[in-house]
C-alpha positions in Angstrom: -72.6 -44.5 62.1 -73.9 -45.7 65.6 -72.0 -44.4 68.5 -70.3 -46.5 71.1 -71.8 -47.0 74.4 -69.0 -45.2 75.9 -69.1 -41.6 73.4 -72.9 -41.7 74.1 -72.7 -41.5 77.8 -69.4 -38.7 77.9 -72.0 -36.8 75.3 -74.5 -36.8 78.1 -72.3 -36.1 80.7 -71.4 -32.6 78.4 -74.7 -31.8 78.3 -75.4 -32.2 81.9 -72.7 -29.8 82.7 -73.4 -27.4 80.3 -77.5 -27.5 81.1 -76.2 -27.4 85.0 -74.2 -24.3 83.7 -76.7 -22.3 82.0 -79.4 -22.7 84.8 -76.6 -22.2 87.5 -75.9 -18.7 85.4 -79.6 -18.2 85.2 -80.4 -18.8 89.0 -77.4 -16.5 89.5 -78.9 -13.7 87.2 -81.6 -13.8 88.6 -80.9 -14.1 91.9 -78.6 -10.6 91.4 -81.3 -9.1 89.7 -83.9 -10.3 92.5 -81.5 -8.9 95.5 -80.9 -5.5 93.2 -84.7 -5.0 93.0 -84.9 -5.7 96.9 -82.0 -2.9 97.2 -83.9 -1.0 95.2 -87.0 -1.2 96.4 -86.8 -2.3 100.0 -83.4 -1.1 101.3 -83.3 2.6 99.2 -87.1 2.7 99.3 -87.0 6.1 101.3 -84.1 7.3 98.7 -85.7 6.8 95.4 -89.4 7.9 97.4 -87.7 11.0 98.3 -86.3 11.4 94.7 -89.4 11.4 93.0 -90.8 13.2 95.5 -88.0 15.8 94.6 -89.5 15.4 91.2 -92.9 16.2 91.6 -92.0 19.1 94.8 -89.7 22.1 94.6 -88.5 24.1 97.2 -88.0 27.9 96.5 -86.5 30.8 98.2 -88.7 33.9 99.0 -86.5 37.0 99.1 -87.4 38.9 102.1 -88.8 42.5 102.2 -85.9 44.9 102.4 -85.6 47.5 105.4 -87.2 50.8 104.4 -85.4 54.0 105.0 -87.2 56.9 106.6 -85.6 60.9 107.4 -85.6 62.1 111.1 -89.5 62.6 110.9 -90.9 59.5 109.4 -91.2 61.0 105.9 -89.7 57.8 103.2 -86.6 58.0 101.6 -86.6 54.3 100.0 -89.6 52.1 99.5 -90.6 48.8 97.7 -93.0 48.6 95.1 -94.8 45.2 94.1 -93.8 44.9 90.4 -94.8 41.7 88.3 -92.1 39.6 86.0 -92.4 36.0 85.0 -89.6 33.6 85.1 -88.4 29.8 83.6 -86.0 27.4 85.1 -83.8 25.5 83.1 -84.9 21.8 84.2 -88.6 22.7 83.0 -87.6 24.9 79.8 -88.5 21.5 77.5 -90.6 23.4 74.8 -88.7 26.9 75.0 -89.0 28.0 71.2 -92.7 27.1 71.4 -92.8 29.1 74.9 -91.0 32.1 73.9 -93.1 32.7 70.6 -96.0 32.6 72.7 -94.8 35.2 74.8 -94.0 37.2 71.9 -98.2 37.0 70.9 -98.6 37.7 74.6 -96.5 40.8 75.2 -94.8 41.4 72.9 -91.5 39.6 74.3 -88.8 41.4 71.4 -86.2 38.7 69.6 -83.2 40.3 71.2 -84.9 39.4 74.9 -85.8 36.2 73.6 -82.2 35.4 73.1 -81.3 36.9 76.4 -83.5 34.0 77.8 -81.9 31.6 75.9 -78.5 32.5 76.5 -79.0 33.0 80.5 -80.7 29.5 80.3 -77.3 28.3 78.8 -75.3 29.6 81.7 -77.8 29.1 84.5 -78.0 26.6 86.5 -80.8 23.6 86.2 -83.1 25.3 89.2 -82.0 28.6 89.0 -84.5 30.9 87.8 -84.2 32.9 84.9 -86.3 36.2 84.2 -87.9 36.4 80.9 -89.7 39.6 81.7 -89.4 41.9 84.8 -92.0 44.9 85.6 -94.9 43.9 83.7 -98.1 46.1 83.7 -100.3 44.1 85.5 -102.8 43.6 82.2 -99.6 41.7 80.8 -99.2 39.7 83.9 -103.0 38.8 83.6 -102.6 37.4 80.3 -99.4 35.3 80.8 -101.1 33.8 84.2 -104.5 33.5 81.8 -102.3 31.1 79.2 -100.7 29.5 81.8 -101.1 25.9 80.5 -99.7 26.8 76.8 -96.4 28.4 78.8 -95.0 25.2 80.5 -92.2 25.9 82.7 -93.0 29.8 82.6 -94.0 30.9 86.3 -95.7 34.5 87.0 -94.2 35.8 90.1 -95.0 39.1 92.4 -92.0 40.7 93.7 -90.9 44.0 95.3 -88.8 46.4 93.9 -86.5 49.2 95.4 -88.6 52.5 94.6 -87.6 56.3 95.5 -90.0 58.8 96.4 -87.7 61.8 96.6 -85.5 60.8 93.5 -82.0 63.1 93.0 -82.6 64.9 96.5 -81.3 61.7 98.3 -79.3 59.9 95.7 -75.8 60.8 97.2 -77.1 59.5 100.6 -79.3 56.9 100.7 -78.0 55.5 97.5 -79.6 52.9 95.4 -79.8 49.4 94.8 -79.1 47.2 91.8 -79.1 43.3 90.5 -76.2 41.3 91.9 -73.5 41.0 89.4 -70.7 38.8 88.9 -68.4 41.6 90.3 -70.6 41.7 93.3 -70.3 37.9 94.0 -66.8 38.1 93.4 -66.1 40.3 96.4 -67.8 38.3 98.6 -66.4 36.0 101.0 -69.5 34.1 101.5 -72.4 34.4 99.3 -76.0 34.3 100.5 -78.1 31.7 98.2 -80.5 35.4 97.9 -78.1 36.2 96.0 -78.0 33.8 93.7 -81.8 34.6 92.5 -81.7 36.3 89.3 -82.1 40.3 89.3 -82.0 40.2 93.7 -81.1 43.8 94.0 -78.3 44.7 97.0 -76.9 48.4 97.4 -74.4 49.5 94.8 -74.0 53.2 96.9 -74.7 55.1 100.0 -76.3 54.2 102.9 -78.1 51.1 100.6 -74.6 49.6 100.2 -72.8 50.3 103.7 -75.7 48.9 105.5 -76.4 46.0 103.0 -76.4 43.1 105.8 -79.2 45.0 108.2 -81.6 46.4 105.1 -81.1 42.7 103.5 -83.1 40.6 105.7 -83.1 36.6 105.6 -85.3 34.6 103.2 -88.2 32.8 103.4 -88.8 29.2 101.4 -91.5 28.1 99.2 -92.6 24.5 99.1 -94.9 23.9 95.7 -95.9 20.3 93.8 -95.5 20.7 90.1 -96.8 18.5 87.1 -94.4 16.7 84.7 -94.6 20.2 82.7 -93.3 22.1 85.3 -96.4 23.6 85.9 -96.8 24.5 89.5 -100.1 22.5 90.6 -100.3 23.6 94.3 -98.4 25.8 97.0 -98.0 23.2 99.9 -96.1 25.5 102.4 -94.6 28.6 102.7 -92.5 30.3 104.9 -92.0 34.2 104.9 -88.6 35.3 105.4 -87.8 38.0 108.0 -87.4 41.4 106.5 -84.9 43.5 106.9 -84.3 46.4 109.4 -86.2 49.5 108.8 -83.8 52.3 109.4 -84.0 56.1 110.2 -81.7 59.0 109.4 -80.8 62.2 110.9 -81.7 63.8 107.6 -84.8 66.3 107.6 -86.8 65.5 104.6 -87.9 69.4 103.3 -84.4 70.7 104.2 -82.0 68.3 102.0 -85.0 69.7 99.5 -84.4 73.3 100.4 -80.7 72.5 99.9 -80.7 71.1 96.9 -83.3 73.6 95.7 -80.9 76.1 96.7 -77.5 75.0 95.4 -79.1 74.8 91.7 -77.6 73.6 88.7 -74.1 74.5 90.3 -71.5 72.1 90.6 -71.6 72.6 94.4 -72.4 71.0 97.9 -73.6 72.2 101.8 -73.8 70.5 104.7 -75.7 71.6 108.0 -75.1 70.0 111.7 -77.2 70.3 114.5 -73.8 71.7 116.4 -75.5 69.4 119.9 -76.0 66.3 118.2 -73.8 65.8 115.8 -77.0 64.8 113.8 -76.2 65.4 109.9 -79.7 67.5 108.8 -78.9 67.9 105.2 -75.4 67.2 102.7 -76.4 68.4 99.3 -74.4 67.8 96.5 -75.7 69.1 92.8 -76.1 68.3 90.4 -78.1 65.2 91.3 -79.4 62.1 89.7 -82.4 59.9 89.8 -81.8 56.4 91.3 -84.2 54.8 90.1 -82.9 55.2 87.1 -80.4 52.6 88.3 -82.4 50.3 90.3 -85.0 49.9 86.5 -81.9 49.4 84.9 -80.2 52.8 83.6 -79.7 53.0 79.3 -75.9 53.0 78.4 -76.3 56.3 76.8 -77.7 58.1 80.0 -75.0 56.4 82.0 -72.6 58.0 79.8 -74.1 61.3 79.9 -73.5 61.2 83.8 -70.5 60.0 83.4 -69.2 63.0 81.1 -71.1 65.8 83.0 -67.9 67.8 84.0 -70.4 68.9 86.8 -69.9 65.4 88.6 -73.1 64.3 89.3 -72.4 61.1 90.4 -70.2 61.6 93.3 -71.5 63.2 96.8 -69.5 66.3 96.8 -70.2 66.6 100.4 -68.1 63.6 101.8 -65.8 62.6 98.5 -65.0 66.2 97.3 -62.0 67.3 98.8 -61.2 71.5 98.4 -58.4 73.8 99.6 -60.5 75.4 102.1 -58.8 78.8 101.6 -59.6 81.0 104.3 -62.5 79.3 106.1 -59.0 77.5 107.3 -57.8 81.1 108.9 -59.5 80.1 112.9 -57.0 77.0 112.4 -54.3 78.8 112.2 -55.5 81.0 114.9 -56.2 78.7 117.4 -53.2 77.3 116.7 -51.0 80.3 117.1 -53.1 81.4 120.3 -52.5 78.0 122.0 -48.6 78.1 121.0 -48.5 81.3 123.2 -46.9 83.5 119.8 -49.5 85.8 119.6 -52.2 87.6 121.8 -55.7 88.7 120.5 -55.1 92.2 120.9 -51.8 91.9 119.3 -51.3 94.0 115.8 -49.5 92.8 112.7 -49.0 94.9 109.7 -50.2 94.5 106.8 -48.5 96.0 103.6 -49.9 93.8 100.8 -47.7 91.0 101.0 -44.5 88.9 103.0 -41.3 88.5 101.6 -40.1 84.7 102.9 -36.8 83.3 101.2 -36.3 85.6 98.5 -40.5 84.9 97.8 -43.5 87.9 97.9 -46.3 86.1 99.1 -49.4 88.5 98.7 -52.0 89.3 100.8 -55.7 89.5 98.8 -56.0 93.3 99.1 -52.2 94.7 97.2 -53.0 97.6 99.0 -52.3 96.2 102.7 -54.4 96.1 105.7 -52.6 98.5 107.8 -52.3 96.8 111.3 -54.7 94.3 112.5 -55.4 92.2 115.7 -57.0 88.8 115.3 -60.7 89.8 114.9 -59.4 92.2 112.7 -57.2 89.9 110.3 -60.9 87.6 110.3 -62.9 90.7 109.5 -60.9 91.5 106.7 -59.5 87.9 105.9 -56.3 89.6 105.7 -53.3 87.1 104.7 -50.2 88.6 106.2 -51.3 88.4 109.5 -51.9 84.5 108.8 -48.5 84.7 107.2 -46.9 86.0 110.4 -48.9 83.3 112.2 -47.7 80.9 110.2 -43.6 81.5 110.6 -44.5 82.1 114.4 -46.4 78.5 115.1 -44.9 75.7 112.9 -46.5 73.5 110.3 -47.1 70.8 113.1 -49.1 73.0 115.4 -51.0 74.1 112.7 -51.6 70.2 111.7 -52.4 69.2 115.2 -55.5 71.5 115.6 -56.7 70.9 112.1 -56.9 67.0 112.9 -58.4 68.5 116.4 -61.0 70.3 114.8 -61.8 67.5 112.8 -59.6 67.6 110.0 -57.9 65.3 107.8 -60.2 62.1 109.2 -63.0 60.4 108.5 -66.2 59.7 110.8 -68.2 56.7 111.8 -70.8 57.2 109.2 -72.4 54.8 106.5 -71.6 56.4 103.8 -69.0 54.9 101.2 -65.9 56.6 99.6 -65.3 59.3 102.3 -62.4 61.3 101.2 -60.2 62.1 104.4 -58.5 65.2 102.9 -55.3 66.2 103.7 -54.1 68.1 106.9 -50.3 67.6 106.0 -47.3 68.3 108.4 -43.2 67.8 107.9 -43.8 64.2 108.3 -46.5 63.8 105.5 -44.2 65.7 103.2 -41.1 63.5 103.8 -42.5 60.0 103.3 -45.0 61.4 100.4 -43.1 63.5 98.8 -39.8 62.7 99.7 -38.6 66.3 100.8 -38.2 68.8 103.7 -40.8 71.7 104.7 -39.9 74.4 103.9 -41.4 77.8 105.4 -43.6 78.4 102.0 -45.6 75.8 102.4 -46.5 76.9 106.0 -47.4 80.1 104.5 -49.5 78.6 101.9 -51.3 76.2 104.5 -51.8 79.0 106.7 -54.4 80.7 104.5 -56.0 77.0 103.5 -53.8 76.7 100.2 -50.9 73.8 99.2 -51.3 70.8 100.3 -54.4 71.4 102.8 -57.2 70.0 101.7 -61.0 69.2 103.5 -64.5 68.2 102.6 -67.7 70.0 102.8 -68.7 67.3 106.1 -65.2 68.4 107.7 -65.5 72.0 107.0 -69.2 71.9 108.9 -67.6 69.7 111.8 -64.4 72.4 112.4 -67.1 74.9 112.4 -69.6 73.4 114.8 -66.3 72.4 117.3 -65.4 76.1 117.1 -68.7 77.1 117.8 -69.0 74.7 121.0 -65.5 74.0 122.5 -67.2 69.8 122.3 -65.4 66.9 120.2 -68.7 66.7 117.5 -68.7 63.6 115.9 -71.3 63.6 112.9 -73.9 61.0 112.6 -76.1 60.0 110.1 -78.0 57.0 111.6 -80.6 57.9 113.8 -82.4 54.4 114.6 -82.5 51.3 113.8 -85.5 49.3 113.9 -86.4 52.0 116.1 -84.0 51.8 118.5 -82.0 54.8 118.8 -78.5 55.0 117.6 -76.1 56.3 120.4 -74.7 60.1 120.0 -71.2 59.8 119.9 -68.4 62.2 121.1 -69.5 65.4 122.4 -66.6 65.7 125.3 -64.6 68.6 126.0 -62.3 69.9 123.3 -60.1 71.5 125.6 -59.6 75.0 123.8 -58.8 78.6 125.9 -62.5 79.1 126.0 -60.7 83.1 126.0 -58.8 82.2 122.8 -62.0 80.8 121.1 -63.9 83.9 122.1 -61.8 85.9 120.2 -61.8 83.8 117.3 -66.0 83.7 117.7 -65.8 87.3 117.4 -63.4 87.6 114.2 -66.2 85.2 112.9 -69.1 87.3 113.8 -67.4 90.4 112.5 -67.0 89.0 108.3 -70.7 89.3 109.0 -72.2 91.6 111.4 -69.4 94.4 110.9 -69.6 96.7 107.5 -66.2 96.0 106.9 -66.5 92.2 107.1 -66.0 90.5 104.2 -69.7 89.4 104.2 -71.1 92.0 105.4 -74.0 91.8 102.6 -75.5 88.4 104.0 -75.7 89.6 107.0 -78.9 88.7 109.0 -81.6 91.0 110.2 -83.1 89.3 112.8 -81.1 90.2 115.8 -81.6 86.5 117.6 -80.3 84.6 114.5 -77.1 86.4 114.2 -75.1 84.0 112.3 -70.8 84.2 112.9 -69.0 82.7 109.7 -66.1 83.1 107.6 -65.4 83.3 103.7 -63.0 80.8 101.2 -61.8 81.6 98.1 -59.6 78.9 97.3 -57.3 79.2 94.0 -57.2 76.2 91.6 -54.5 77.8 89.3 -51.0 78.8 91.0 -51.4 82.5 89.9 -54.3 84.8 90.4 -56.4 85.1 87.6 -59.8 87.1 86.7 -62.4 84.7 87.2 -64.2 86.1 84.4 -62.0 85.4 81.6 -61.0 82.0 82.2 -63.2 78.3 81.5 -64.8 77.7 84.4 -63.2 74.8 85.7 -59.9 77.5 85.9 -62.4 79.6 88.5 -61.5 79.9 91.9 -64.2 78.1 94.4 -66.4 79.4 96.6 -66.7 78.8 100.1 -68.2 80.0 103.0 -68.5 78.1 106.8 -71.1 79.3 109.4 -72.5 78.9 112.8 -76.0 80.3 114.8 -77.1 81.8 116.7 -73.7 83.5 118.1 -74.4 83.5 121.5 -76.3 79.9 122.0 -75.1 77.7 118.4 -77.9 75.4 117.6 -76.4 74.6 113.5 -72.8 74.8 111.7 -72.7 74.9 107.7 -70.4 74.6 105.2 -70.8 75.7 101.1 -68.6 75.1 98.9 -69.6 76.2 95.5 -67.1 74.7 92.8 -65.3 77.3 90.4 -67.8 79.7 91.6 -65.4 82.1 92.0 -65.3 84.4 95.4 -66.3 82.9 98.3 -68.3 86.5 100.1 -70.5 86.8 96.9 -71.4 83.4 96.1 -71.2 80.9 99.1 -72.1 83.5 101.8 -75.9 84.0 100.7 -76.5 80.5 100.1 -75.1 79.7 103.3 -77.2 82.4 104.8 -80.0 80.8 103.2 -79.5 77.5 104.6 -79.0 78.5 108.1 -82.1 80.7 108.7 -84.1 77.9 106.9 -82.6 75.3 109.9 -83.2 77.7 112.6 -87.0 78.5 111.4 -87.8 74.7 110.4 -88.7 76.3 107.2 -88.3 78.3 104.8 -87.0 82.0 106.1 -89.6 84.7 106.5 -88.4 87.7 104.6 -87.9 89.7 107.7 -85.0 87.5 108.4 -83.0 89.5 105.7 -81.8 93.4 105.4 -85.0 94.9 103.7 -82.6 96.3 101.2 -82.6 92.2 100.2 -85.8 91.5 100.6 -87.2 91.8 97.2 -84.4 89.6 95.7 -84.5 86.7 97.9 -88.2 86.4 97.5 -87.9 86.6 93.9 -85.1 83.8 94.6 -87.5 81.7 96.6 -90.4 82.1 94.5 -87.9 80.1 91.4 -87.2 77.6 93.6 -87.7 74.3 92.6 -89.9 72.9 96.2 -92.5 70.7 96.1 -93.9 73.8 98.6 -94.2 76.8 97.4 -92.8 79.9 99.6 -94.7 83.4 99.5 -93.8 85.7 101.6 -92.3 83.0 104.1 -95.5 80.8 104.5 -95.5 77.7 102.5 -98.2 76.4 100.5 -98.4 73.3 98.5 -98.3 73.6 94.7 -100.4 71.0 94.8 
């Protein structure tokens, strides 16, 4: 059937519309799609350029040589060592399986590190570097660099790593270093991007941790193009960082050795001061442990074994170890009662064997008594009851006020983490801490360095070296930085009868110069190194018990504070020798030991010692653990 005139021509005028339609749409389209291209191409040109540029160049970080540490002499404490590792980034780990079996034919890459690689890739982020392998011999390095193009993605890389030379002699000290760990970055309030680069080592302890910021140093950046592998092609630019601060400590190299040497396998700990300075020479604390055990990456089951050493070897005894100081506390107490004006020097108190306070005997060491003693006497003999007397006479808080004067319950501008304060406890302290009154017995008891008193082996060797010089000393372990010197703090006038500290001087030189002094047998020979000291034998148990019949943590400790030369000081130490038992037969030598080895700048000559001695200590010498040997007090190398 023929259409009408009239449908034809509304037909037409459909199609019209609808053909207009479609190439209207298709004008639009491609109109859109012409003015996307132009955004594309013309307007975010430099965009998308710079985005395949991203592609094809990466920009690194280069962690910055850390700061070495040196002793007072220039000998190094803390080094870095190049080491070799290879790494992989996530956003070029395309072929891993393929890459990691490789590796295994390479070096030997185990399954269980394999899957360590995977896992961290799984958690890392797409740039972030992940170490596959870290210290590689340098043959190993060879042949991954060698089969580069079959590890896609795998990039050798030269590093530095902490190393040190002196290994357990400086670990309570300098410290070491470690990777940062998610514990690390959670204490942080901002976090350096260095740290964000797998195993980046920062300082876990000692002066490596306190001084973190200056050894750190800022990083440098690496600009390299890659190929669609990941392959790095070409270096185009790099910038080194700028390392970090090279510091120096008061420390004398051979002397924290003698010290160590010296204190043994005991759990124990000495410190000496140069009594002009302030300067920190050596702080022992045995028994030790090798940091780099910790900076390679220590094995749970030696980390355990360090951790169960009832010898503590991982805490510095010298500035966390707090002690009764027994009766290297007595010149406290003296001073104390001179400067309250209940006692003269020349004044006697007798000594029967013990006080009776409150319906309490407290005993003096010797049952027997003392018989009447002045103050040098009552030093000479360490006698108790005459610090008893001292103790009802002056008041707790006089007592605690020259303790905190002496440098007592405190703790010093040093960088050196976790420093115990001690205790120098008054009325006060007992009230808010332990919610009662003083009461005369605990004077007593603090009188003669027991109770509640306790002090480190740095504050014991700092009340010392004030006592020996009438001067505030403030310790310091910082020498220089970057080679410029580190100020001497303190040093001013302590304000002490310079009459009343005579008198207390002497009671010190007495214990041992005097054949009645309680250390009479490490006594000095040598006539211009005349040392002035006192003993400590602090109680760990509340009754007095034979040292020889109960476990050895039960043992009294040892203790034994020094200064020389007596007329002109020049070095204060302190020992304290943990459940060593009496202070006069066990600290006393080593401290003797210690001190003529600061004064001669080596190890002592025999000559030093009462020939009656003489053949011991060298046969003590000789079994010494130095790196120099010592005959006869010359040194020569073992080597």
């Amino acid at each position: 059937m023929r259409r009408s005139p009239q449908e034809t021509a509304t037909s037409a005028r459909r199609i019209s519309r609808r053909a207009l339609f479609l190439g209207g749409a298709q004008v639009a389209f491609m109109g859109v799609l012409g003015l996307r291209m132009r955004y594309m191409q013309v307007d975010q040109a430099d965009q998308f350029r710079l985005l395949a540029e991203e592609n094809r160049i990466k920009m690194r970080l280069l962690p910055p040589a850390r700061g070495l540490i040196y002793d007072r002499n220039g000998a190094l404490l803390a080094e870095n060592e190049q080491t070799f590792r290879i790494v992989i980034r996530k956003e070029d780990a395309s072929e891993l399986d393929q890459v990691l079996v490789e590796l295994e034919r390479l070096i030997g890459l185990p399954p269980e590190e394999q899957e360590r690689v995977r896992d961290e890739l799984r958690k890392a982020g797409p740039s972030a570097p992940v170490t596959i392998a870290d210290r590689l011999s340098w043959e190993a390095f060879s042949a991954v660099s060698a089969n580069g193009p079959a590890l896609p993605g795998v990039t050798p890389e030269v590093g530095l790593s902490r190393h040190y030379p002196q290994q357990g002699d400086f670990a309570h000290l300098v410290g070491y270093v470690g990777p940062v760990s998610d514990y690390d970055l959670s204490k942080m309030e901002t976090i350096d991007p260095l740290y964000r680069i797998p195993k980046f080592q920062l300082g876990k302890s000692g002066v490596e941790s306190q001084l973190e910021e200056v050894l750190r140093g800022k990083a440098g950046t690496l600009r390299v193009e890659q190929n669609a592998h990941g392959r790095i092609i070409r270096e185009l630019d790099r910038r080194e960082g700028d390392p970090g601060a090279n510091l120096q400590l008061t420390l004398d190299l051979k002397m924290q050795e003698f010290v160590q040497a010296r204190l043994g396998g005991d759990s124990a700990s000495a410190v000496i001061l140069d009594v002009e300075t302030g300067d920190i020479l050596a702080a022992g604390s045995t028994p030790a442990f090798d940091p780099n055990l910790f900076v390679r990456g220590i094995s749970v089951a030696a980390y355990k074994e360090l951790l169960e050493n009832d010898h503590r070897p991982l805490p510095s005894k010298a500035v966390q170890g707090a002690y009764p100081p027994g009766s290297t506390f007595k010149m406290v107490t003296a001073l104390a009662a001179l400067e309250a004006g209940v006692v003269t020097p020349d004044e006697t108190v007798r000594c029967l064997g013990h006080t009776e306070v409150g319906g309490r005997r407290f005993h003096c060491w010797k049952r027997v008594g003392h018989g009447n003693l002045n103050l040098v006497g009552s030093l000479r003999h360490s006698c108790d009851v005459y610090y008893y007397e001292m103790a009802q006479r002056t008041g707790i808080d006089n007592i605690a006020a020259m303790g905190r004067r002496l440098g007592l319950g405190q703790t010093y501008d040093i960088p050196l983490p976790g420093m115990n304060t001690g205790l120098m406890p008054d009325k006060e302290w007992k009230l808010s801490k332990r919610g009662a009154e003083w009461v005369v017995g605990d004077s007593l008891n603090a009188a003669i360095g027991q109770g509640f008193v306790l002090a480190t082996p740095l504050q014991l060797a700092v009340m010392t070296a004030r006592i020996a010089t009438n001067r505030e000393i403030q310790p310091r372990l910082l020498k220089s930085v970057d080679g410029v010197e580190q100020p001497v703090k303190g040093g001013g006038p302590l304000g002490l009868n310079e009459n009343q500290l005579r008198a207390v001087r002497q009671g010190m030189f007495e214990v041992l110069n005097s054949n009645r002094g309680t250390a009479y047998a490490s006594r000095v020979a040598d006539d211009a190194m005349r040392m002035a000291g006192k003993t400590g034998t602090s109680q760990v148990r509340s009754t007095v018990v034979d040292n020889k019949n109960v476990p050895w943590d039960q043992r009294d400790h040892a203790l034994f504070v020094a200064f020389a030369p007596m007329e002109r000081p020049r070095y204060a130490v302190s020992v304290i020798v943990e459940h060593g038992g009496g202070g006069s037969a066990v600290a006393a030598p080593v401290a003797r030991d210690l001190m003529l080895y600061a004064l001669h700048g080596a190890v002592p000559p025999l000559s030093a010692y009462p020939r009656a001695d003489q053949n011991a200590v060298s046969e003590r010498f000789r079994a010494l653990p130095l790196r120099d040997r010592i005959a006869d007090g010359t040194e020569k190398s073992r080597a």
